[in-house]
N, C-alpha and C positions, 0 to 999 in steps of 0.2 A: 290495136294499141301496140305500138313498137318502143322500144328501149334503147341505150343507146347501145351501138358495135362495138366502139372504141375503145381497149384493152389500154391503151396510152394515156388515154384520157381520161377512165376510172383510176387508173392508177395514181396521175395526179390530186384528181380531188380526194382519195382515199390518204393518201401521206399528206396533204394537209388538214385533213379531218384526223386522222390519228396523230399528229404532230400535237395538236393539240388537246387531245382528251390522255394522253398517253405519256408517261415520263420515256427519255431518251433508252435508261438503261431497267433493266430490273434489277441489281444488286449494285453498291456502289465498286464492290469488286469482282465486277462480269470484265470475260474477255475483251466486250468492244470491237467483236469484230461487226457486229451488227447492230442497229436500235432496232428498239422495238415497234415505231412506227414504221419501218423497213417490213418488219415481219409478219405484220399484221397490213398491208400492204400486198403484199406475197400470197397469203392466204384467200385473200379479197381477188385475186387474179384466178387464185385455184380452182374457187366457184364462181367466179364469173365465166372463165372457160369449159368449167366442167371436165378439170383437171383432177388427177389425184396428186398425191403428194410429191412421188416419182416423177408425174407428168411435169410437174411445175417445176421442179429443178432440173429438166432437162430442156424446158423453154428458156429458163433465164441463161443456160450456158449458151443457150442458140440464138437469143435476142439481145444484141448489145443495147437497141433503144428500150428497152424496157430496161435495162438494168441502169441504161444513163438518168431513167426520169425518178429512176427509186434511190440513184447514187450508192450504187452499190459498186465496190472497187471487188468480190471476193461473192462465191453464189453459195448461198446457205445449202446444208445437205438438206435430203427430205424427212431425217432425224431431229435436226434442228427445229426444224417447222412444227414439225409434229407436236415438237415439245413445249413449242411456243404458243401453238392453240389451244393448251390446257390454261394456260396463263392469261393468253390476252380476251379470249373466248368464253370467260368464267362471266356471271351477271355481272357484276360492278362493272367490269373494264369493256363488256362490250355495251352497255347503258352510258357511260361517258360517250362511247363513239357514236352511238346514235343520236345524244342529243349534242353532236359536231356537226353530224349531217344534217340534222334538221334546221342548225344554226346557219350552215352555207345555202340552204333553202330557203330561209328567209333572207339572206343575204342578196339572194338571186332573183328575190320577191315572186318566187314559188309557193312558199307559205306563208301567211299572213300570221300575226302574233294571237289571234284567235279564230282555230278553223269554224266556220260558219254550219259545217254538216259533216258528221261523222258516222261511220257505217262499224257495225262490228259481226262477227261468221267466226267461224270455225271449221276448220279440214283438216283430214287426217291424213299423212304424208304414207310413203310406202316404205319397207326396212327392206328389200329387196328387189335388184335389176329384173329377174326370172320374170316370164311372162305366167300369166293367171289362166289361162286358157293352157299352155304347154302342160302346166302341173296338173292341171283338171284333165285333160287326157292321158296325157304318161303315167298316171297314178303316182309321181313321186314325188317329193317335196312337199310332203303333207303339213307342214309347217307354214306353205304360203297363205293362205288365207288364216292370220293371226288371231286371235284372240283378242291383244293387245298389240296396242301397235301408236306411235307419234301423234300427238294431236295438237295443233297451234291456235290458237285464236287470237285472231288480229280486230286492230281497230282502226281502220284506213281513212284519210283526207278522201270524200269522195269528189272534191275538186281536180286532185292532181293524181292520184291513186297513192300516194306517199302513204305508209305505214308508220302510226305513230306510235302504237304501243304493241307489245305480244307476250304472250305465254306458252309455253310448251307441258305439255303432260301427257298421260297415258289415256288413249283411248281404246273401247265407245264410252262414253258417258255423253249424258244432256248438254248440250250449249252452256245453260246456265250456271252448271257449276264452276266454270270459271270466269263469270261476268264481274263481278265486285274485283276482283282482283287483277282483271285486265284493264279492269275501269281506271283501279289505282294507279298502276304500271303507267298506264296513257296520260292520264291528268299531270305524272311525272315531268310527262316531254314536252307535253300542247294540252293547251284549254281550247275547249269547243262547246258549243252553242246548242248543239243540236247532235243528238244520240239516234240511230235509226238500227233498227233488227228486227228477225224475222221470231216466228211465233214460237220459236225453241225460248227465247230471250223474255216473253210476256209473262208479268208475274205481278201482282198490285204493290209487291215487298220494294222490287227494284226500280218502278216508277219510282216510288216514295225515296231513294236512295239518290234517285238523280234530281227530280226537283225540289224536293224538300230538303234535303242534307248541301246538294250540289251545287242548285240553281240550273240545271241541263233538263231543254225539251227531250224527252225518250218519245219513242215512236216505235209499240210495237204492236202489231193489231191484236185482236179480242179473239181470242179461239171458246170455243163450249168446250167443256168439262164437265168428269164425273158421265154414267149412265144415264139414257136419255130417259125420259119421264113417261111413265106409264098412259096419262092421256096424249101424249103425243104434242105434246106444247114443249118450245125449246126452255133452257133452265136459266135462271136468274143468274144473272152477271153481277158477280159480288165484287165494291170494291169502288171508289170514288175515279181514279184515273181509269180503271178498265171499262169504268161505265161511259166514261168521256171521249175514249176510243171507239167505243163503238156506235158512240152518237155521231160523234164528230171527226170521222178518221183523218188525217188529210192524205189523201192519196196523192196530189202530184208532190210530196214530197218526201213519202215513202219509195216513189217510183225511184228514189236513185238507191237505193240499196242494192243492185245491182251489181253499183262500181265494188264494194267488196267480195262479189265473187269475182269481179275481172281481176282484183290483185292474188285474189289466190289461182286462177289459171296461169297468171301471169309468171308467178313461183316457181307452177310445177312446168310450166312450159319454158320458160328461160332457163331452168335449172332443175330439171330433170324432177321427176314426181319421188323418185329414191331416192333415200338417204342411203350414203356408204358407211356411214356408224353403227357399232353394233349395239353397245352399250347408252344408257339409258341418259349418260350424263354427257356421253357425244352425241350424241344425236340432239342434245339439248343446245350444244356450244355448233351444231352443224347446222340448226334451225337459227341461231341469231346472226351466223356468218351471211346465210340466204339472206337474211331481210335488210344488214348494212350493205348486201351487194346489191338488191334491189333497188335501194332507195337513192343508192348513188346514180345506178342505172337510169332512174327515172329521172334523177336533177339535171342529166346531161340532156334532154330532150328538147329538139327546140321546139318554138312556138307553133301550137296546134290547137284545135280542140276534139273531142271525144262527145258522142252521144249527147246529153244534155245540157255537161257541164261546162264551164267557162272557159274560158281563152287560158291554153296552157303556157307557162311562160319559163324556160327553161334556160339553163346556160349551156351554152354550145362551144368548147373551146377546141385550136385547131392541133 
């Protein structure tokens, strides 16, 4: 699965996605030397190259064409930036830009007004470059293997690998405690038809949540529970969907749960498995910059398809 290269060309659909989830200024008495769809923009380049802050404003002094397609007459410092991710990077403002991108998605009839099969997973990101193996030999940096550490759970189009909804938190904890809440988060952006997860995600409470409350097929298979029974007979499957699951599983359409671990390789492989944030509420605004720089990535894609799924249909601009 490939993405697109084209720093020129996210850059474009990114300043007209933030053009419009985005006012021009944040205060009516700002300098104006910049908007803030310019900045967020900026930002969106910084993790798409896997730039730091420094890194990116010594590109924009070095690339006149990238400064021509953001129109920028003057190159923001990497203070300015900085300052401007606390802002544009906060939930509200980066949930307008998402459902921008998903709106130029449908635009480009990448995404359909109702996805047909949606996958949801969870991964835990890294909070440091050092390698695991180095600290486990040198005996130093006994802090690398955390205790706590980033955890996202997504809910991806497994058509198109597009990410529709996410959350960030502290992990290890279970998958499921952050399922209702991602469910929310998603249903925000895109309605979908069909729910698919693995056995972290099976629970009789949250069937009940998706088709009773929602009207969404869930699809997550049937594990045993509890201590196994002294005569040796497996234990009773308590529960009207979980009992349905495991009469009736459908397998070829569990088989695509898949596609959501390909968007979470796709993350840590386009964009590096660490995080440069140290703090708990950057690392939160550096996970939702990943998944707008993602998903631009993916919309520029042209027409292909992938493993099972359909004919991918992307916009390729030159």
């Amino acid at each position: 699965m490939r993405t697109s290269k084209s720093a020129l060309t996210v850059a474009r659909m990114a300043l007209e996605a933030a053009s419009a989830a985005v006012p021009l200024y944040a205060r009516r008495n700002s300098p104006k030397l910049y908007t803030q769809p310019q900045l967020l923009v900026c930002l969106v380049i910084k993790e798409f190259l896997r730039l730091d802050y420094r890194g990116v404003e010594t590109l924009l002094n070095e690339w006149s064409d990238l400064r021509e397609v953001l129109g920028l007459k003057r190159v923001p410092r990497f203070t300015t930036l900085q300052t401007a991710s606390r802002r544009l990077l906060c939930k509200p403002s980066a949930d307008a830009c998402l459902q921008q991108v998903l709106a130029q998605c449908r635009k480009a009839k990448l995404l359909k007004r109702r996805t047909a099969r949606a996958a949801i997973d969870s991964t835990g990101m890294e909070t440091r470059h050092v390698s695991a193996y180095y600290t486990k030999r040198c005996g130093r940096h006994k802090g690398h293997l955390k205790h706590r550490y980033p955890e996202v759970t997504v809910i991806c189009d497994t058509r198109n690998h597009l990410i529709l909804g996410a959350v960030t938190d502290r992990g290890p904890k279970p998958d499921a405690c952050e399922f209702e809440k991602t469910l929310i988060e998603t249903l925000k952006q895109q309605w979908f038809t069909t729910l698919i997860g693995d056995a972290g995600y099976e629970s009789e409470a949250f069937h009940s949540v998706c088709r009773d409350d929602l009207g969404i097929r869930s699809i997550f298979p049937t594990t045993s529970r509890g201590r196994p029974r002294k005569d040796g007979k497996p234990r009773q499957t308590t529960g009207h969907y979980r009992r349905q699951m495991k009469r009736r599983f459908p397998k070829k359409t569990y088989s695509q749960r898949w596609q959501v671990e390909t968007v979470s390789s796709m993350l840590k492989r386009n964009q590096g498995p660490a995080l440069r944030s140290r703090s708990y509420h950057a690392q939160c605004r550096e996970v939702r910059l990943r998944i707008l720089t993602h998903n631009l990535a993916v919309l520029l894609l042209p027409k292909r398809s992938f493993g099972q799924s359909r004919t991918l249909i992307g916009l390729c601009l030159p």
